[in-house]
Every structure is written in C-alpha cells, then in structure tokens.
C-alpha positions as CSV (number, residue, x, y, z in Angstrom):
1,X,3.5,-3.8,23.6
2,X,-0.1,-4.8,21.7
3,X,-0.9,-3.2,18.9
4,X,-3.7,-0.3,19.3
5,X,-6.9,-1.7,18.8
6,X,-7.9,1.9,18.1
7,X,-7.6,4.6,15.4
8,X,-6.6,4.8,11.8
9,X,-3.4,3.6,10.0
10,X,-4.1,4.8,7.3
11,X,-3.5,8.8,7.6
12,X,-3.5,9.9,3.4
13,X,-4.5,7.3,1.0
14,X,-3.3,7.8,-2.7
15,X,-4.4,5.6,-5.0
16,X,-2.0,4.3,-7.7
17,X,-4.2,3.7,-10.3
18,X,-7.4,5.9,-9.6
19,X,-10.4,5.3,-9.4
20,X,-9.8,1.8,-8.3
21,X,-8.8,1.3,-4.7
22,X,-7.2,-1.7,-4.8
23,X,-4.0,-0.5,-4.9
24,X,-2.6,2.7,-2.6
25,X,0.2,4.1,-0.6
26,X,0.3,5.4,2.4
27,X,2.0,6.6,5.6
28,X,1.5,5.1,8.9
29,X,1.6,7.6,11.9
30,X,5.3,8.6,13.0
31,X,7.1,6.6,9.8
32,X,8.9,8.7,7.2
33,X,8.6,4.7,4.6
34,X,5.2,4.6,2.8
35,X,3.1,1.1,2.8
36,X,1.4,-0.3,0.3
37,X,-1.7,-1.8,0.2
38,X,-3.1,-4.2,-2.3
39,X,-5.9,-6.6,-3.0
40,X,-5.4,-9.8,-4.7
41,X,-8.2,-11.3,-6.2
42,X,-9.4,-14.9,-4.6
43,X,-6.0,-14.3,-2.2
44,X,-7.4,-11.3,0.5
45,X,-4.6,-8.3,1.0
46,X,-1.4,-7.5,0.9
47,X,0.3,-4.3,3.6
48,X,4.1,-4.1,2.7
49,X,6.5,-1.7,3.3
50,X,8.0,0.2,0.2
51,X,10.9,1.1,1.7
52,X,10.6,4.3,0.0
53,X,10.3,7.5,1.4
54,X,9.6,9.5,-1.8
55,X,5.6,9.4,-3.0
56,X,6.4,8.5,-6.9
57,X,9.0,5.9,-6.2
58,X,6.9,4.3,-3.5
59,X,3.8,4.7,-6.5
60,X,6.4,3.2,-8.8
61,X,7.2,0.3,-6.3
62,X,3.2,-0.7,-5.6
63,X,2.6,-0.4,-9.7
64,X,4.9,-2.6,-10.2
65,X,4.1,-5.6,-7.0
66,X,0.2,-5.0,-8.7
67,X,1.5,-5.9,-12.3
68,X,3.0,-8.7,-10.9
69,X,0.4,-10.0,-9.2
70,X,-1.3,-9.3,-12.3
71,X,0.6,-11.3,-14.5
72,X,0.3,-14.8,-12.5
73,X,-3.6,-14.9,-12.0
C-alpha cells in the first residue's frame, strides 16, 4: 500500500531543546512509539523511531542521538 501523499505526520511536536527546532518528538497517527526528528548540519534529517512510549524517555533518547551527532561534527 503507498504511503499517503496527504496530511500531517506530525500530530504534537515537542521540542527537546526549545526554542530550537531541530530536534523534537512526536507521535505519528495510530502508534503508541514516539519518533524523533533531527537535523544534521551539512547531512539533511534524521526520522527514527525511539522505541519509547513514555514522552521524557523518548526526550531522553533524541537528547542524547543530538549530542552525538554533536560530538562528531
């Protein structure tokens, strides 16, 4: 089945390090797992799954994926 061309994925953003949106959590539409999403400088995006259904671990998990990133640029 393709994927819907239409509509948002992104239902309730929270940022992980606000004000700066280049790093958030969210929910996709019928999933109980929260996604991150994170932008790499010089590399584009990254949309992975936590795994986590709690908000702060799933914060937690996308803090950390960003330090990493962090560390290697």
């Amino acid at each position: 089945m393709p994927r819907q061309g239409k509509g948002k994925w992104v239902m309730e953003k929270i940022l992980v390090m606000p004000p700066k949106e280049d790093c958030y959590i969210y929910k996709r539409p019928g999933s109980n797992t929260y996604q991150y999403f994170l932008a790499i400088d010089g590399e584009g995006a990254e949309r992975k799954t936590t795994g986590c259904k709690d908000a702060d671990r799933a914060k937690d998990f996308a803090l950390d994926r960003k330090l990493e990133v962090m560390s290697r640029q």
